[in-house]
VMD Tcl script that builds the backbone (N, CA, C; Angstrom):
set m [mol new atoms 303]
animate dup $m
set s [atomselect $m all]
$s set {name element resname resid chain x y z} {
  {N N UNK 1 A -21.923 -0.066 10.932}
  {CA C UNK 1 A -21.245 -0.974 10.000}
  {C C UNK 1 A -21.160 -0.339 8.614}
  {N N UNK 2 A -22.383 0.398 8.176}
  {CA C UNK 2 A -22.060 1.025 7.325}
  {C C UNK 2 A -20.838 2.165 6.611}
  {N N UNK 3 A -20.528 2.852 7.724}
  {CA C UNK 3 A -20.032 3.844 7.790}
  {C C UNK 3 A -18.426 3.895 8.201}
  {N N UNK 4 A -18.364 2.480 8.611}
  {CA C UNK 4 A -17.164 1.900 9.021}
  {C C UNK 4 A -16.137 2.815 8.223}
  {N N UNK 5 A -14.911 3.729 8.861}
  {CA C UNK 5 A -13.913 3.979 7.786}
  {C C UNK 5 A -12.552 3.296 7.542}
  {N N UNK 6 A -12.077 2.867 6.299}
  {CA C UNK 6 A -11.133 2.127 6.460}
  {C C UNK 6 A -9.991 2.807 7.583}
  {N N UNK 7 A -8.857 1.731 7.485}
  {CA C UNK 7 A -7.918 3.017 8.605}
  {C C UNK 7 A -6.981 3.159 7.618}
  {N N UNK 8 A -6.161 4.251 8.322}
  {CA C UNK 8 A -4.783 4.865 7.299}
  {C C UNK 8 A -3.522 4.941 8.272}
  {N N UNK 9 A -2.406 5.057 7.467}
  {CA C UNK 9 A -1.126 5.161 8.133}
  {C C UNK 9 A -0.740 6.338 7.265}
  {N N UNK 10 A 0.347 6.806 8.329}
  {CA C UNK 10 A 1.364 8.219 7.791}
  {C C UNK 10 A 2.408 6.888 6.864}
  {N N UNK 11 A 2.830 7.688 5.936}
  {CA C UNK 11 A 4.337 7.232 5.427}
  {C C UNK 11 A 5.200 7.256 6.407}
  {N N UNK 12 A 5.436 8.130 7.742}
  {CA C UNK 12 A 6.238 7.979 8.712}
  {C C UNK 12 A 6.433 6.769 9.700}
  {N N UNK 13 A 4.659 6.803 9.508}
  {CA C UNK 13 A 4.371 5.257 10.978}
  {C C UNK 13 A 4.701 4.241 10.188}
  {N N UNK 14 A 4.834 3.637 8.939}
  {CA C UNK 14 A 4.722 2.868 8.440}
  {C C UNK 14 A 6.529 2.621 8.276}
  {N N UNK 15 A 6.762 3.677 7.889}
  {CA C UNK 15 A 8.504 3.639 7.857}
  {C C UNK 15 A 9.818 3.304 9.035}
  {N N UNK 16 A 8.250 3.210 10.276}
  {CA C UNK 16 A 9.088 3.113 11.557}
  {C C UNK 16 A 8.445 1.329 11.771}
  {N N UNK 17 A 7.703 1.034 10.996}
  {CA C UNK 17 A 6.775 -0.695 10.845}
  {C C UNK 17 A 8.027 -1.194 10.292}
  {N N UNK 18 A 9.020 -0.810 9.288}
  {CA C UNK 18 A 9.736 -1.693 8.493}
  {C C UNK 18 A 10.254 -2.965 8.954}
  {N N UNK 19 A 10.659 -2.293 10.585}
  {CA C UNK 19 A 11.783 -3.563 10.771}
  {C C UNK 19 A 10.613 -5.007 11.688}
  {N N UNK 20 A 9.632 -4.859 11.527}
  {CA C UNK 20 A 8.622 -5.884 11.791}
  {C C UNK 20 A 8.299 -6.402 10.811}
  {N N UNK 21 A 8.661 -6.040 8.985}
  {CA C UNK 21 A 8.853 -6.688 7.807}
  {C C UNK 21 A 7.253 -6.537 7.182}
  {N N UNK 22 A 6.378 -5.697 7.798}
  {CA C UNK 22 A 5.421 -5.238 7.176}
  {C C UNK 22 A 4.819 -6.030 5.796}
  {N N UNK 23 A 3.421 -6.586 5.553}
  {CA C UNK 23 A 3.181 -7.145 4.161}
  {C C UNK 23 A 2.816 -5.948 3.706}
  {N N UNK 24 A 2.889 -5.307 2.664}
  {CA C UNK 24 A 3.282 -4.070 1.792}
  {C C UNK 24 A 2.525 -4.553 0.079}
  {N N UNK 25 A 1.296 -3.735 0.047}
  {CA C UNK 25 A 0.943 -4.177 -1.519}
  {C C UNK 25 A 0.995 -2.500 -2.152}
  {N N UNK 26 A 1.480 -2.852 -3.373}
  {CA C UNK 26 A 1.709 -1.147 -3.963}
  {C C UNK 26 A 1.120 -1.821 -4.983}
  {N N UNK 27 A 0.277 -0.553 -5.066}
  {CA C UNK 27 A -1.084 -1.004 -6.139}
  {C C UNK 27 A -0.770 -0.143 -7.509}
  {N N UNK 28 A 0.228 0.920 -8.059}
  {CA C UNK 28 A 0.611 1.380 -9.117}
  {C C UNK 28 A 0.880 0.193 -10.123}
  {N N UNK 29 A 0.859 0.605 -11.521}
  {CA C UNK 29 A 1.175 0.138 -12.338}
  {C C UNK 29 A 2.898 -0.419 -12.560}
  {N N UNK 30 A 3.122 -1.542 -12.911}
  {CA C UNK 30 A 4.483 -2.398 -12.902}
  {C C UNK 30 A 5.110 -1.714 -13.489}
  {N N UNK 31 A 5.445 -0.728 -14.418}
  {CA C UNK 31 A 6.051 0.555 -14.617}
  {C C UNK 31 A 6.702 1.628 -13.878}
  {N N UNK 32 A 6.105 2.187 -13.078}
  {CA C UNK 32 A 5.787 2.812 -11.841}
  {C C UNK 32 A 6.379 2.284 -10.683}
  {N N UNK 33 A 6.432 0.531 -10.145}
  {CA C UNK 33 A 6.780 0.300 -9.488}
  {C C UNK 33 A 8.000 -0.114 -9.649}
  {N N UNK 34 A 8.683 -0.165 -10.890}
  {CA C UNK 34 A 10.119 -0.479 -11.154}
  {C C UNK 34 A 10.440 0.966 -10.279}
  {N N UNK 35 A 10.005 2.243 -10.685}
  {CA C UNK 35 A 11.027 3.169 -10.816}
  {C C UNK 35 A 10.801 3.947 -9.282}
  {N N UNK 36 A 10.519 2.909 -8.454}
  {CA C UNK 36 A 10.966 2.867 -7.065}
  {C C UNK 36 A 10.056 2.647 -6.500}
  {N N UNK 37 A 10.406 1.357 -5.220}
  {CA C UNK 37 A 8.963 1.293 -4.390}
  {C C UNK 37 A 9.811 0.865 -2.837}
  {N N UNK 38 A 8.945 0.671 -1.905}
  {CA C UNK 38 A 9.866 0.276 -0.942}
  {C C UNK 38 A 9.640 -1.424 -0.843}
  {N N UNK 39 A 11.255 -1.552 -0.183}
  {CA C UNK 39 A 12.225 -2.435 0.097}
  {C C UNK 39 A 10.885 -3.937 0.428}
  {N N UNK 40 A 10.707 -4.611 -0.324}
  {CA C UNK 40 A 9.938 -5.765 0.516}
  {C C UNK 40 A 7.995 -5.951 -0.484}
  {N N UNK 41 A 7.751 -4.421 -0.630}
  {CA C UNK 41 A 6.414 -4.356 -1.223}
  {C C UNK 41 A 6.332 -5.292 -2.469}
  {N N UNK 42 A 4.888 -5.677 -2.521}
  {CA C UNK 42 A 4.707 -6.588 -3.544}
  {C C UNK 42 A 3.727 -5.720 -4.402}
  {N N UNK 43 A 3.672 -5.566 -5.738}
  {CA C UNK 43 A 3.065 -5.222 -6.836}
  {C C UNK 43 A 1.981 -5.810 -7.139}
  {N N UNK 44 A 0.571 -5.200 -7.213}
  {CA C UNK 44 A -0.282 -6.148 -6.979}
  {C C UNK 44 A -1.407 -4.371 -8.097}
  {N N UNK 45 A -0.797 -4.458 -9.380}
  {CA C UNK 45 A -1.432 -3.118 -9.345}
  {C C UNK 45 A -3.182 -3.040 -9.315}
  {N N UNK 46 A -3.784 -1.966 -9.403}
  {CA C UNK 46 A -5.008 -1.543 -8.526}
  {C C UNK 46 A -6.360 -2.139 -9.557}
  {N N UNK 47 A -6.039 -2.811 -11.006}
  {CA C UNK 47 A -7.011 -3.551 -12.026}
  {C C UNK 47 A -6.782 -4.849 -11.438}
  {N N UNK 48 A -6.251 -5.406 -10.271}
  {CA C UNK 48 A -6.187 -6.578 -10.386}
  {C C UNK 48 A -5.998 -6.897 -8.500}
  {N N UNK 49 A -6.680 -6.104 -7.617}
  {CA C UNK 49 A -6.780 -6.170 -6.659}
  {C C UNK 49 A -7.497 -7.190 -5.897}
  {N N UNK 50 A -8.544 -6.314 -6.930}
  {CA C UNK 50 A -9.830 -7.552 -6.152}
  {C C UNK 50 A -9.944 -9.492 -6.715}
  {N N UNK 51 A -8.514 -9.555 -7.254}
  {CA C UNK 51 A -8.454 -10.686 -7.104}
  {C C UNK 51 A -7.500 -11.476 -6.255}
  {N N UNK 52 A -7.259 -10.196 -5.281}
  {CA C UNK 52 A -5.919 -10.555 -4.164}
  {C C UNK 52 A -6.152 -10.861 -3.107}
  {N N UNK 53 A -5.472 -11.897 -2.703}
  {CA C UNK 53 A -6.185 -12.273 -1.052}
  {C C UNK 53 A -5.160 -12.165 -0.358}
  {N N UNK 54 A -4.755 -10.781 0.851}
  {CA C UNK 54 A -4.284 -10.656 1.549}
  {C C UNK 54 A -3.646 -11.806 2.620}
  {N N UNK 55 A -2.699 -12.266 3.135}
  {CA C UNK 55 A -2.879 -12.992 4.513}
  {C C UNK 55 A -1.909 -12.024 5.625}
  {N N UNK 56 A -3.104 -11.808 6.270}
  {CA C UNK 56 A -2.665 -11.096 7.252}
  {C C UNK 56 A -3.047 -9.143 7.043}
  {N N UNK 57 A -2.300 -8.749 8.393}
  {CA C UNK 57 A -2.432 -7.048 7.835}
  {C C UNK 57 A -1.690 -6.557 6.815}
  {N N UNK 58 A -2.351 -6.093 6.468}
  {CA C UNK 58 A -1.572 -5.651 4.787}
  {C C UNK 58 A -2.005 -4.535 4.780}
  {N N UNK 59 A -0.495 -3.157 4.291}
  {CA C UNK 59 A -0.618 -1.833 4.145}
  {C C UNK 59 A -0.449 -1.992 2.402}
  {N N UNK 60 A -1.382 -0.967 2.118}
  {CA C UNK 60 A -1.292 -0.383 0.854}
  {C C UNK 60 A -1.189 0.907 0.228}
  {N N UNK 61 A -0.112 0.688 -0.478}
  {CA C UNK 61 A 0.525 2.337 -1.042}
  {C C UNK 61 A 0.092 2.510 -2.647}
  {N N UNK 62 A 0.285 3.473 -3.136}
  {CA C UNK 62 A 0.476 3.827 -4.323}
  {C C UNK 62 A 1.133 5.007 -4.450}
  {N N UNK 63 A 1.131 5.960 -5.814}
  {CA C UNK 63 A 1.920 7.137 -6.102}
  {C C UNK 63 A 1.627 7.918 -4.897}
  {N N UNK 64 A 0.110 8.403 -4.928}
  {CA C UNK 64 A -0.139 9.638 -4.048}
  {C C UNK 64 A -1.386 9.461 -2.695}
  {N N UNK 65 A -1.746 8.341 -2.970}
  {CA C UNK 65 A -2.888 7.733 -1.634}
  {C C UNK 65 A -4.378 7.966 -2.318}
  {N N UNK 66 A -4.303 7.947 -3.717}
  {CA C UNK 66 A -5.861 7.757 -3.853}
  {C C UNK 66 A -6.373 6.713 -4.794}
  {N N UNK 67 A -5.438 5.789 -5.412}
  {CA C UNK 67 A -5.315 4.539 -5.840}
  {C C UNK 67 A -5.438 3.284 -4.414}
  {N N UNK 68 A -4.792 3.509 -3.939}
  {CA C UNK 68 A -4.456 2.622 -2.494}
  {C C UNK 68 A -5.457 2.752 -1.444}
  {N N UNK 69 A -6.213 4.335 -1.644}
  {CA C UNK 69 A -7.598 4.546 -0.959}
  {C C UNK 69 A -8.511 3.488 -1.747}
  {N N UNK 70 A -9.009 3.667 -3.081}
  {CA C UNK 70 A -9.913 3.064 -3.712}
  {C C UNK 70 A -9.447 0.791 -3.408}
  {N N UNK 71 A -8.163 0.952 -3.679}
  {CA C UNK 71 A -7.726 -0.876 -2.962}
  {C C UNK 71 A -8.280 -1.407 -1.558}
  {N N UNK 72 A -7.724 -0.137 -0.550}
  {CA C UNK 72 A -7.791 -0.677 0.752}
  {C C UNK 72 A -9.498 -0.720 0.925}
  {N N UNK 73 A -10.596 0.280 0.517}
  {CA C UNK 73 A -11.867 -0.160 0.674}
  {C C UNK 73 A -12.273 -1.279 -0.085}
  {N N UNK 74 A -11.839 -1.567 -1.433}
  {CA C UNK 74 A -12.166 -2.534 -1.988}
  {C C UNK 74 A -11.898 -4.034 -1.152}
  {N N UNK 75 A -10.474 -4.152 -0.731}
  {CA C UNK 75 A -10.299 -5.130 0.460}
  {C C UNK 75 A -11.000 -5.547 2.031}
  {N N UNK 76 A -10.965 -4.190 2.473}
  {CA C UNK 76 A -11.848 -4.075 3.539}
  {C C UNK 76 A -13.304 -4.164 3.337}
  {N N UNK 77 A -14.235 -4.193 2.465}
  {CA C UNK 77 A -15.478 -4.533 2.216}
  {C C UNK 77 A -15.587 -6.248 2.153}
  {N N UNK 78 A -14.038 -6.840 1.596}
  {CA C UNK 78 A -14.067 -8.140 1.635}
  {C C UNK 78 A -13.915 -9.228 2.512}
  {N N UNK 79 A -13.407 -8.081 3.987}
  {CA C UNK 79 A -13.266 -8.627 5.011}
  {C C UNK 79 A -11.858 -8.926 5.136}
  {N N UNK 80 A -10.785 -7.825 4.576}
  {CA C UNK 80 A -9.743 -7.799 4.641}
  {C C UNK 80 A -8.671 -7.026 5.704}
  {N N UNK 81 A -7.662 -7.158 6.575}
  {CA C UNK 81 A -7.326 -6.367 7.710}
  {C C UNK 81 A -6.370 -5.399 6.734}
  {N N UNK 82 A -6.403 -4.030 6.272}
  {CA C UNK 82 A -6.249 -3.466 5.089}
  {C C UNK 82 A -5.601 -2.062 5.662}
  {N N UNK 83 A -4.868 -1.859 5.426}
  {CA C UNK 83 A -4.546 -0.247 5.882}
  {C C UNK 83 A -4.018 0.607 4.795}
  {N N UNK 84 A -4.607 1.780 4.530}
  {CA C UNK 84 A -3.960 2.830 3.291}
  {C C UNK 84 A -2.850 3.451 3.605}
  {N N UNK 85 A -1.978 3.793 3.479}
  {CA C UNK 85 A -0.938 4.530 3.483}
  {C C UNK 85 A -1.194 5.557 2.508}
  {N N UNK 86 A -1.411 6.937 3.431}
  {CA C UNK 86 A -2.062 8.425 3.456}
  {C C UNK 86 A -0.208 9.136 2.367}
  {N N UNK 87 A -0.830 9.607 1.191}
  {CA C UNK 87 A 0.345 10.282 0.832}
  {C C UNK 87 A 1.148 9.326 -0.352}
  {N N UNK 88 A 0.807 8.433 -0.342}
  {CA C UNK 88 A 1.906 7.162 -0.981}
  {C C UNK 88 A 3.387 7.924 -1.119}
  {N N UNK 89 A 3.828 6.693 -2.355}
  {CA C UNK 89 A 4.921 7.113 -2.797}
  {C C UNK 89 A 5.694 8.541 -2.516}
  {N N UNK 90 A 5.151 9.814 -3.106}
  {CA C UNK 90 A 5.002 10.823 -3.179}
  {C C UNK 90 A 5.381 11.392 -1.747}
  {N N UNK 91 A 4.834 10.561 -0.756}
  {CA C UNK 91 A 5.113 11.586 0.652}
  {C C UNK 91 A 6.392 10.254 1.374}
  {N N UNK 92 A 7.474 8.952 0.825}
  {CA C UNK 92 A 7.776 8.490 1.386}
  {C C UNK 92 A 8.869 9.141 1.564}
  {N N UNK 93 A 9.925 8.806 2.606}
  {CA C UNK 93 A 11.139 9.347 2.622}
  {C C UNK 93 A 11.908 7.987 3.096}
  {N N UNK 94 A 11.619 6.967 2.977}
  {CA C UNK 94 A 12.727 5.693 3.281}
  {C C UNK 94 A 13.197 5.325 2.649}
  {N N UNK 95 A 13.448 4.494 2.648}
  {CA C UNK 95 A 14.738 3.592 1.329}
  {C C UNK 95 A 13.503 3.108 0.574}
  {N N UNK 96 A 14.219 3.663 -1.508}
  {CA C UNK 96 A 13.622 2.484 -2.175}
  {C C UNK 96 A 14.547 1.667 -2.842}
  {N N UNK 97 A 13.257 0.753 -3.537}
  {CA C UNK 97 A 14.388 -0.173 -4.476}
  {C C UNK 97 A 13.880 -0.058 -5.837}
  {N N UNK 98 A 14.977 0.211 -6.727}
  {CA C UNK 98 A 14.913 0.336 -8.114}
  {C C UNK 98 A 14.360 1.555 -8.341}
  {N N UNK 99 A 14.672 1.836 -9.556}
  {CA C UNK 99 A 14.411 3.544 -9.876}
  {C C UNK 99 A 15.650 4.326 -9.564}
  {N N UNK 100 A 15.953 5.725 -9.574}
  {CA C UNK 100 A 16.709 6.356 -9.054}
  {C C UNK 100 A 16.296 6.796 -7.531}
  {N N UNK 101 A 17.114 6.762 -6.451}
  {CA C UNK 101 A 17.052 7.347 -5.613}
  {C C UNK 101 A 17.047 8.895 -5.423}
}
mol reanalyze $m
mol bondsrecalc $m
mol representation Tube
mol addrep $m
């Protein structure tokens, strides 16, 4: 139980989740998430996590996967069904919204 590791997703597996409408928290700063996030994700940035209560499985991204690492354990210690998305932003290749493409 201790040692439990959270789990992770590729930006790929997750990009092939879309059309199941995925709950999606991107933990970057509201700045950041204007200037592109994907299609559906909710902004929930990473100072204000641990006052978020997931419902349901919930993937979490950020710029590069080590913001969204530090969220998804913070969630999963809370007894949250939590998954990181390995790479964030940085490694996506799907559609975003807002920002330049």
């Amino acid at each position: 139980m201790f040692f439990k590791k959270t789990p992770t997703i590729s930006t790929t597996d997750l990009k092939n989740k879309l059309t199941e409408k995925p709950q999606i928290i991107d933990v970057r700063e509201p700045h950041e998430f204007r200037s592109g996030h994907i299609p559906g994700a909710k902004n929930v940035p990473l100072g204000k996590v641990a006052q978020y209560t997931p419902s349901g499985k919930t993937y979490v991204i950020c710029q590069s996967g080590m913001r969204s690492k530090q969220a998804t354990k913070l969630l999963f210690k809370q007894g949250h069904d939590v998954v990181n998305v390995r790479g964030g932003m940085m490694s996506w290749t799907g559609t975003k919204k807002g920002g330049k493409n």
